[in-house]
N, C-alpha and C positions, 0 to 999 in steps of 0.2 A: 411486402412484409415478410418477414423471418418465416418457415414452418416451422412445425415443432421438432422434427428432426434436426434439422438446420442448426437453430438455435440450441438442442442438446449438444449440437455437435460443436460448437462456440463455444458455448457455455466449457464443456469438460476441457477442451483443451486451456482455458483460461483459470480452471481451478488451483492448482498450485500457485500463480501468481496471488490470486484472491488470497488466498489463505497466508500468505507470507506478507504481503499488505496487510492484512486486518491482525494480524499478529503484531505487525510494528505498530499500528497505532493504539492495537486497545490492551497487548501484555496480557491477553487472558483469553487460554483457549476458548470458553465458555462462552463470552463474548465475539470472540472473533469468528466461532463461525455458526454464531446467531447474524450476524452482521452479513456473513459472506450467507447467509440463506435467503435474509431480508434483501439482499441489494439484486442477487439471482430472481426472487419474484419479481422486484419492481423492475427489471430490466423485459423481464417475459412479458409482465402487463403493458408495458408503453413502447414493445419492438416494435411495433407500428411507427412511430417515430425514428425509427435509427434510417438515418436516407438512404446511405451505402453502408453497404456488409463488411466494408474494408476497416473501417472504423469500431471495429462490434468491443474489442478487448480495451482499446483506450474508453471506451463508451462504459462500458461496464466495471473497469476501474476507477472510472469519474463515479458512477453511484455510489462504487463500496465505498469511495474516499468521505461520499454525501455520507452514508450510514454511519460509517465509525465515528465519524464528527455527531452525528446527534445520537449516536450511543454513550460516546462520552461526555456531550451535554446531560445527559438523562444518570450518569453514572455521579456525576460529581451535585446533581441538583439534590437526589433523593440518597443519596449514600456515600460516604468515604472510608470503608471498612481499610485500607491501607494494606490491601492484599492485592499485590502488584508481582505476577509470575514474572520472569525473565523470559524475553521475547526471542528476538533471532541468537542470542547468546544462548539458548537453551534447546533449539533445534538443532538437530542432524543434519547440518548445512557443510557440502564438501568443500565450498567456495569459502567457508568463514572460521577459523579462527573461535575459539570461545573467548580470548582475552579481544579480537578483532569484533566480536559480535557485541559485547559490554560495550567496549568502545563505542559501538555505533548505536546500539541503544540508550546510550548518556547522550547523543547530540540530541537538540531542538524538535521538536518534532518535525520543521518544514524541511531541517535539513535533512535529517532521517529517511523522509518518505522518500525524497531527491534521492539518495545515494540508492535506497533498495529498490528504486525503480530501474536507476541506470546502471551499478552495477551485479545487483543480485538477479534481477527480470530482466535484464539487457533490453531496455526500453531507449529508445533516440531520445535524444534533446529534443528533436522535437516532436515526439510521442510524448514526451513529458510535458510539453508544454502545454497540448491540449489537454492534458488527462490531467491534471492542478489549475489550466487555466490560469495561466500566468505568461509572461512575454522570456520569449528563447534566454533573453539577459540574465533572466532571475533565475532561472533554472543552469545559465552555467556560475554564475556566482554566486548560488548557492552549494552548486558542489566543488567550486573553488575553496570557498567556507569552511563547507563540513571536509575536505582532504587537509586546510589547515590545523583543524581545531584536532580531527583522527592523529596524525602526526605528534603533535603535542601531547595527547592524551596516552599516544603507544610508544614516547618517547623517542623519536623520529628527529626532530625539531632541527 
């Protein structure tokens, strides 16, 4: 099992991903890093479970992904106030584009998550595949997808 050092020390180096994840899926600072707090406890609570340490950042991307999902189950049950921030289009991202960040904030959410895993976190195919839990195929055609639908939307075509 993890110490507490250990695990601080996972933990911080994976914060920037966290927070640019929970920014894509919930659009709202506020939320995104209640989410990136929530998913950091429940990762601390069940290190015991992680086998290998090699695994700790797709591990704990898989929770956040758990979180935002039932934060946004909980957001749309009990409220739809239609206050919706701009996500990676509205961050200080050297890598993006503000018309390239809109862009990728209109795609789907599955495809969304796919591109800012592999290109904004330079996450593998198949670090992605475990951290969505999905088969290597879907994760390249889904950014096969989202590069067609990007293209079209930034007039590329």
């Amino acid at each position: 099992m993890l110490d507490n050092k250990s695990f601080e020390m996972l933990v911080t180096a994976q914060t920037e991903t966290l927070y640019h994840v929970s920014m894509v899926m919930l659009k709202n600072e506020h939320d995104a890093q209640d989410a990136v707090h929530e998913a950091i406890l429940k990762a601390y609570e069940n290190r015991g479970r992680l086998k290998n340490e090699q695994y700790f950042g797709t591990w704990l991307v898989r929770i956040l992904i758990n979180q935002c999902h039932k934060a946004l189950r909980q957001r749309r049950r009990f409220t739809d106030t239609g206050e919706i921030l701009p996500g990676i289009a509205s961050r200080d991202n050297p890598y993006l584009s503000v018309e390239v960040g809109a862009a990728i904030d209109a795609l789907p959410e599955k495809l969304r998550i796919t591109v800012i895993l592999f290109y904004v976190e330079d996450y593998s195919i198949k670090e992605i595949k475990e951290i969505l839990r999905i088969p290597e195929g879907t994760v390249k055609s889904r950014l096969n997808k989202a590069r067609a639908l990007l293209r079209e939307s930034l007039g590329e075509a």
